[in-house]
N, C-alpha and C positions, 0 to 999 in steps of 0.2 A: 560564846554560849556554852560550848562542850569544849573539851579535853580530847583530841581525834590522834591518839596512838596508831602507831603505821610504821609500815617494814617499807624502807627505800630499797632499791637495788645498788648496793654500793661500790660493783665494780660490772664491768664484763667479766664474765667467768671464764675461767681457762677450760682445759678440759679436763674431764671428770664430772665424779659427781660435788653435789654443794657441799661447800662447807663454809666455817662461821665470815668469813672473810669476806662475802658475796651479798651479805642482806644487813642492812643499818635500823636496829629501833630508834625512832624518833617520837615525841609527842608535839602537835602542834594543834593551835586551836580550830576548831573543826570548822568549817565555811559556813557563811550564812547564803539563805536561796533567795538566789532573784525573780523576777518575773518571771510565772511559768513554770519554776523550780521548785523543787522538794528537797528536804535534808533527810535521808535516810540513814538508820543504825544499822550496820552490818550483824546476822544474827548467823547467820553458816557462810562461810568463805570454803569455794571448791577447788583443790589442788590437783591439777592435771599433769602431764608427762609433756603436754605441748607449751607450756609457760616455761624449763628449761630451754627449750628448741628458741623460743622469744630472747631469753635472756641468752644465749650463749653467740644467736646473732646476731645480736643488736639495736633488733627493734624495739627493747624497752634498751633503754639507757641509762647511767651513773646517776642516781639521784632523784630518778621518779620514784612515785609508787609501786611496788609489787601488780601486776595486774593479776586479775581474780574475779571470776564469777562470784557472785554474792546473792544470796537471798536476805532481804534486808525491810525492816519496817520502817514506814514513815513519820519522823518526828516532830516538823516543823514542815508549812507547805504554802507555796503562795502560786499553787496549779491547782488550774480546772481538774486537771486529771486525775492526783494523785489529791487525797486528804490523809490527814494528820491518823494515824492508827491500820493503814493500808498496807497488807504484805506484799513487796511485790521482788520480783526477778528483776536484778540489776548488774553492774558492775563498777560496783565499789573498788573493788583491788582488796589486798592487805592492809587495809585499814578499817578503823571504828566506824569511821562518819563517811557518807560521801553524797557529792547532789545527784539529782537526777530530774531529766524535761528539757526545757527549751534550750537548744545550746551547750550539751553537757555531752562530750564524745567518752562511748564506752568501749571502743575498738573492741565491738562484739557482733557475730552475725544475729545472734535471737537477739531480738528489741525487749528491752522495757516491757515487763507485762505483771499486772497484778496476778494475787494467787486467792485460792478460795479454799481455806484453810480446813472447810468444812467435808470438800472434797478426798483431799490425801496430804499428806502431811507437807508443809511447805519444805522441808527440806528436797523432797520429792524434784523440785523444779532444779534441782543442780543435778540430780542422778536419773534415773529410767523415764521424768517426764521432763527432761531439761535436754542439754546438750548431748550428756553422755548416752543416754535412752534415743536420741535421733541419729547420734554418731552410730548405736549397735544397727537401728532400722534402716538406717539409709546404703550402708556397707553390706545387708545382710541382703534387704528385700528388694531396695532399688538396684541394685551395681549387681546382686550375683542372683537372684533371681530362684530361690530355693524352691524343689518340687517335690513332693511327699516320697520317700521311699531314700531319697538321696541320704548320704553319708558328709555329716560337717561337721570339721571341724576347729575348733576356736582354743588359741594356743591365749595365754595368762586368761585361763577360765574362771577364775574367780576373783580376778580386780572385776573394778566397776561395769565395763565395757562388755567382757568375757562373759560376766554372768548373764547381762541380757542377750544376747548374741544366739547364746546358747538356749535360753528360753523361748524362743522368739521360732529359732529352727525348728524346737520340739513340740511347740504349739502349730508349725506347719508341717507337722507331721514326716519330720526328718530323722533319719537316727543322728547322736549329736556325742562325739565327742571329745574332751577338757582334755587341755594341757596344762596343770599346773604345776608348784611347787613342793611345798611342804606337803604329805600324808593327810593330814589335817584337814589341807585343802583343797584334795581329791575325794575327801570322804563327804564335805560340804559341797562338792557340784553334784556329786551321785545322788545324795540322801536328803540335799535340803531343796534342790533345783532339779531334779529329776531330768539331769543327762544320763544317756545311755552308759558313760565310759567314763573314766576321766584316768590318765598317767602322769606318771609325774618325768617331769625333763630332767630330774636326780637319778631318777631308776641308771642300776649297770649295765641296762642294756634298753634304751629308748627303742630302737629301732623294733626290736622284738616284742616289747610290749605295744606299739602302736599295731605291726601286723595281728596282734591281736585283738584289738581293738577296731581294726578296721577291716575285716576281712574282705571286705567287698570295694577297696581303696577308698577314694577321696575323692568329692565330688567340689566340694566349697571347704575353701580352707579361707580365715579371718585372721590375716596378721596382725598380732599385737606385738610382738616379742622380737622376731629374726636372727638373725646369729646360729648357733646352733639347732636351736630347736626347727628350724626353717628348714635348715640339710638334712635331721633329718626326716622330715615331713613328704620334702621332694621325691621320694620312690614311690608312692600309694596314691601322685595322683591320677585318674583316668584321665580318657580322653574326653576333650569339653572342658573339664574343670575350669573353675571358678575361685578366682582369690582379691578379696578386698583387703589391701594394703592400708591399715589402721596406722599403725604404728612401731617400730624397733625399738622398744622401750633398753632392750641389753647392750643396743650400740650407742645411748643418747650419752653415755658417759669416756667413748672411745678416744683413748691417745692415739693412733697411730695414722691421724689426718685424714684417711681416707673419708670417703663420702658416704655413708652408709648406705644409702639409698643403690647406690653406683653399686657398690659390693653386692648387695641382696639379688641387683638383677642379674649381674653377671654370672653368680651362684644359681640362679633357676633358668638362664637363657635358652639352654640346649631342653630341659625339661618341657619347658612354654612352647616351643618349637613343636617338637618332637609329639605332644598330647594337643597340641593347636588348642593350646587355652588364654582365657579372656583374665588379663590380669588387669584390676582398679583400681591407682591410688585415690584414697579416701579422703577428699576434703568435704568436710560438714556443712562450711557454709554454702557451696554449691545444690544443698537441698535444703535450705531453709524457707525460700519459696515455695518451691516446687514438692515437696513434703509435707512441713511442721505440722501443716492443719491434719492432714492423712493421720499423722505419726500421734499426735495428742489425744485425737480420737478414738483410735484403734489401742491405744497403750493404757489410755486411762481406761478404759472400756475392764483392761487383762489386768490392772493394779487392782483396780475397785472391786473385780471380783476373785482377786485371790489368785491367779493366774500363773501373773509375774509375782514374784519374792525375790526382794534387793537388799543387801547386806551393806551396812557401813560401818566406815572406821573414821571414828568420830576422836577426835583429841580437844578438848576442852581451853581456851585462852589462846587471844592471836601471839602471845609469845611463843607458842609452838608452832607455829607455822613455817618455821624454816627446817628444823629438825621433825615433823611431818612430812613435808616437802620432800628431803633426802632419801627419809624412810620408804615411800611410796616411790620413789624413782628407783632405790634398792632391790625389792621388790618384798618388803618388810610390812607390808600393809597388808591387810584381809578387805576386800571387797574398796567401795565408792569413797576415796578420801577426804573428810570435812574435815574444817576447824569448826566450833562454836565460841562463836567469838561475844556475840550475848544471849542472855536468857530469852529461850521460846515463849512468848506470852501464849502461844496455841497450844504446847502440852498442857496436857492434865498431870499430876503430880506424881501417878506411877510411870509415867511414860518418861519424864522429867529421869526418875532415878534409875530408870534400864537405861538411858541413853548414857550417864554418867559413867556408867561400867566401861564406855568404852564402844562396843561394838552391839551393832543394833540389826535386829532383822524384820522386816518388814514385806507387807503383803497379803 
């Protein structure tokens, strides 16, 4: 029926970060849906930090598909559920075409759900009302429990994750603040997301500008990053404190074997002791239950009316999705990383040409 272009995994990766050696373009023809089943077109594919961590241990294997959140529209369908023109949240992977419904494993905690385009832009369901939007609320509100007056803070403050994180605290009336990178985009947490703070982990002297930043220490600190920026974070926290273990995005590419994880705790042990604080690693799917409904409610509620503002870095053709990929594990990306892999039938025609440019803001 269709042409279903698609990125295989074409080896285990060694370590480091990707490069062209790791991901195979193939075209093959796109499946047809059996009973039950829907043929969906992949229209934004979402690149995360934890699809390395898959490919590097072997859960995806030599010669699958790319795995990947997708938001994707319906183009052929022989389900109750889903008809022919239906947007819905899926997981395609890296590719054009993929099924979905009876029998169709998307190795995903959030199920299959249509989108109502009319609500907030379907890209939405991959960023602040998708995964990455329940990963900031589940770390943020479930696990460290933020109370107005507290001090938080949220290190890659303007990837996807960082910026609601950080939204979310200062709507609970937290002071709130950004560790980022480039100048750029410390001046985008301040001025477009109205954190209290934001430094950058470049500055000559981090430590010095965080006690600026935080005069009254750290009450919730949100790991994305680790490595450096983590040591030096470690002196400002009080007693109590609070940290959800997101992610080490600066060790996912480390040669020197160690365990990341291992390293991180060993580096805070005597700290965690010492301040008797509640550390959380943060798995998502353990609130997909027990949240999603909370989280969709309360977020869309703060989208809808201006609230939340979410920033993406949208790259245009699934042929960029390996070199996107890189660039986002780099830390070379501004905000929520998409591909657009086909044409949005739900923009309107200015909406169409700012998203072209590149990077898009929303809210």
């Amino acid at each position: 029926m269709y042409d279903n272009p698609h990125w295989q995994l074409a080896r285990t990766p060694p370590e480091g970060w990707p490069t062209d050696g790791d991901f195979r373009y193939e075209i093959e023809a796109a499946p047809d849906p059996g009973p039950n089943q829907a043929l969906t077109r992949t229209l934004y594919l979402s690149l995360d930090p934890y699809q390395w961590g898959r490919r590097r241990g072997g859960i995806e294997v030599p010669g699958e598909v790319c795995h990947g959140r997708t938001v994707s529209q319906v183009t052929a369908s022989r389900s109750t559920v889903y008809r022919e023109g239906d947007y819905i949240f899926n997981t395609n992977g890296w590719q054009t075409y993929g099924l979905v419904g009876e029998g169709v494993s998307h190795f995903n905690y959030m199920h299959p759900r249509q989108l109502d385009a009319t609500l907030a832009p379907i890209s939405t369901a991959l960023g602040v009302l998708g995964m990455l939007g329940l990963t900031a609320y589940a770390g943020l509100v479930a696990q460290c429990k933020p109370q107005a007056g507290e001090t938080v803070v949220v290190s890659a403050a303007s990837g996807g994750v960082g910026q609601v994180v950080g939204q979310i605290a200062s709507l609970l009336g937290c002071r709130v603040v950004g560790i980022a990178g480039a100048q750029h985009k410390c001046n985008f947490v301040r001025t477009e997301l109205g954190f209290d703070s934001c430094v950058s982990h470049r500055a000559p002297n981090l430590r010095a500008a965080l006690t600026a930043a935080c005069p009254d220490g750290v009450d919730i600190y949100f790991e994305n990053v680790g490595g450096a920026v983590f040591e030096a974070v470690l002196p400002y926290f009080n007693h109590g404190a609070r940290i959800s273990l997101c992610g080490m995005i600066s060790q996912y590419g480390n040669t020197d074997g160690k365990d990341a994880g291992e390293v991180w705790q060993a580096m805070g042990a005597a700290t965690f002791a010492r301040q008797q604080m509640n550390v959380h690693r943060l798995f998502v799917g353990n609130y997909v239950d027990s949240h999603q409904a909370e989280f969709l409610e309360r977020m869309g509620a703060w989208v809808g009316a201006g609230r939340i503002r979410y920033r993406e870095d949208l790259s245009s053709g699934l042929e960029q999705a390996p070199a996107a990929f890189a660039a986002m594990l780099e830390g070379r990306n501004f905000g929520k990383t998409l591909v657009g892999v086909g044409d949005d039938p739900s923009l309107d025609s200015a909406t169409t040409l700012r998203r072209q440019s590149g990077n898009t803001l929303g809210g």
